[in-house]
N, C-alpha and C positions, 0 to 999 in steps of 0.2 A: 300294122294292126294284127291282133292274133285273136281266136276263140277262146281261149285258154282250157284248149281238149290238149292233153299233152301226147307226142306223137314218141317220147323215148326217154329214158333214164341215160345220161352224161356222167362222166365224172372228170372231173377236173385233176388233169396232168401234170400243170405248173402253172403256179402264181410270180411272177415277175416285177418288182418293185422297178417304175420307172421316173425317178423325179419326183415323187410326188402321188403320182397315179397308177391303175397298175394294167398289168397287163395277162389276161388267160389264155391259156390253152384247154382246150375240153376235148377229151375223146368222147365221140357222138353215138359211142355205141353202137345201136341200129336203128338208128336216123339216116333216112338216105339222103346222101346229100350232092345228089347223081345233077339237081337242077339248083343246087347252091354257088354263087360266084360272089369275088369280093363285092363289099358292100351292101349283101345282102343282111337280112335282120332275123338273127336267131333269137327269140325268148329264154333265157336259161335261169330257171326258178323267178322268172317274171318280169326279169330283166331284159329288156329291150339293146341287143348288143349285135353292135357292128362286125360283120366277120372282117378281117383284115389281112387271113391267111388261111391255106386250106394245106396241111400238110399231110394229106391223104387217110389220116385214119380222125380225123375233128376238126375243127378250125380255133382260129386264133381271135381274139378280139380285145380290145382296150378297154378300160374302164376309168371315166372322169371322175374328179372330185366330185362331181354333181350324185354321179350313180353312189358314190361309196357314201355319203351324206346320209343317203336316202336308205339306206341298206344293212346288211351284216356281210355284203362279199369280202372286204377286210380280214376277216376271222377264218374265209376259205384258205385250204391248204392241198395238198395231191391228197387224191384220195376220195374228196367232197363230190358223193352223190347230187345232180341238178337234175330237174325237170328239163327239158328241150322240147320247142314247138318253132316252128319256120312258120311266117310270116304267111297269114292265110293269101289266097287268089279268089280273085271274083268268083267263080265257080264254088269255094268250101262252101260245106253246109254249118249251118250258123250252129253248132249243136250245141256250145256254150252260150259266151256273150263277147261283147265287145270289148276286145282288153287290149292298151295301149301299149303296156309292158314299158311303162312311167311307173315303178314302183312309188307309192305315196308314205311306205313308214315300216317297220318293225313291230311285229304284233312276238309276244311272249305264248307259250301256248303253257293253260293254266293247269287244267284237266285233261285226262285222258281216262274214257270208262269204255267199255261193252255196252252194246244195244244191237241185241240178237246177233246177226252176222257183219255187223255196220259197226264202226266205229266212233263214237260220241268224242268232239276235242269242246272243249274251252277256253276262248282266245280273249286273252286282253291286249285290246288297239290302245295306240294312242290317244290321247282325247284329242287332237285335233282332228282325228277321222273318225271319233265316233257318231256323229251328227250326220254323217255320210251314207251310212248303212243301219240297212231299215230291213225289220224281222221279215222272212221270206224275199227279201231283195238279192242282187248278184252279189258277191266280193272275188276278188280273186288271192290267193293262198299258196306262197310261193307256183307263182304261173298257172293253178288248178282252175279254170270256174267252178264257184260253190253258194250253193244258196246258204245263208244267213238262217238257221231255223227259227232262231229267237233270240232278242238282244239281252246282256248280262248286265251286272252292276258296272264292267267297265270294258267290255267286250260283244263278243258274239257269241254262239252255241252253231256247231255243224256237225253234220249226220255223216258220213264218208263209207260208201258202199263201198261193198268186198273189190269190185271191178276195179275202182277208183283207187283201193289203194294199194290194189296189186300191182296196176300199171305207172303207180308216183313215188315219190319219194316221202309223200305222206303218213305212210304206212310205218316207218320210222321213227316220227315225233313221238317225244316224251315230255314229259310236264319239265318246264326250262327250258325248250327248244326254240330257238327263234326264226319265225317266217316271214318273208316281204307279203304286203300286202298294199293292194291295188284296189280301193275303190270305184264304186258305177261313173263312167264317166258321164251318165247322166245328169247324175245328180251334182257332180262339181258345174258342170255348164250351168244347170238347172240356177245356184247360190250365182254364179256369175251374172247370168239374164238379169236379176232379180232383184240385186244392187240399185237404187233408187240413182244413181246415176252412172252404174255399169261400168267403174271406175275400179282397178285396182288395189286405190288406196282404203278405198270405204273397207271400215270394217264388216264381216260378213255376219256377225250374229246381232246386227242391230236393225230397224226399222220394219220394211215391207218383208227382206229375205227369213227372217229369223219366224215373223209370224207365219209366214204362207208355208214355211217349211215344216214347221212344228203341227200344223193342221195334216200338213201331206205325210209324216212321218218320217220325213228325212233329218228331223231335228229332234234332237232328247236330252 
């Protein structure tokens, strides 16, 4: 589990085609990684990855079919700026939110304005995760936590302080840019509970979940 407060900007040193699947290497910049050992779980742009190798200046980690599905790491090359965050401890303070770093989809970023010293972006999610995120709710934005200011015709609206986008790699998107994006896991559980018999196969916009959600806001 991660907060999705990001602790360093990475950049990815090699992508490795393995069979199929691939394989990174990330220099960690100034991520300490003084309490990192294989197996541990780096966030890199939200991505939930296995370290598999420390070769003293970043670590190594694989990437399944599952992850690249979900994703644009595919399209990573040497060079690609990531967000990095290690895997919170009992002790972090919760300053984000609770983020799995199970990326859920690919959001397009549509807009990009000025708003005072903050940055105004314009995301279009996929619709299968638009019903997920609710105006003033979490999202997470390649690995960021970020509240949702207000929902669009096919997206979201975020506000991104000077802080925020000094220390990410948010500070970089341009209308075209593509971001992972990780919806509340509350609100997947939430459609899960809610299912008239908590079954998998039930479709989720139908019956008790579609109505109670659309009252709560989590449906549009």
């Amino acid at each position: 589990m991660f907060t999705g407060i990001i602790e360093a900007i990475g950049t990815v040193a090699a992508v490795k085609n393995q069979q199929g699947d691939l394989t990174l290497q990330i220099n960690s910049g100034t991520l300490d990684l003084a309490d990192v050992k294989l197996g541990d779980s780096i966030a890199t742009n939200g991505v939930c990855l296995t370290v598999v190798g420390l070769p003293g200046n970043g670590f190594i980690a694989d990437v399944s079919r599952e992850s690249l599905a979900h994703t644009h790491i595919e399209r990573w090359s040497a060079g690609t700026k990531v967000n990095l965050e290690k895997a919170m401890l009992p002790t972090t303070r919760m300053g984000g939110h609770l983020v799995t770093g199970h990326v859920d989809g690919v959001g397009i970023v549509k807009k990009r304005s000025a708003d005072a010293r903050s940055i105004r972006f314009t995301i279009e999610a996929p619709a299968a995760l638009r019903k997920y995120i609710a105006a003033k709710g979490s999202v997470t934005v390649d690995g960021v936590s970020l509240t949702a200011n207000a929902l669009s015709a096919d997206g979201f609206e975020l506000n991104i302080v000077p802080h925020t986008a000094q220390q990410t790699t948010l500070i970089g998107l341009q209308p075209g840019s593509e971001v992972h994006l990780e919806v509340d896991i509350i609100a997947r559980y939430l459609e899960q509970l809610l299912r008239p018999d908590n079954s998998a196969e039930q479709a989720p916009d139908t019956g008790i979940s579609q109505a109670f959600l659309a009252q709560n806001g989590f449906w549009k």
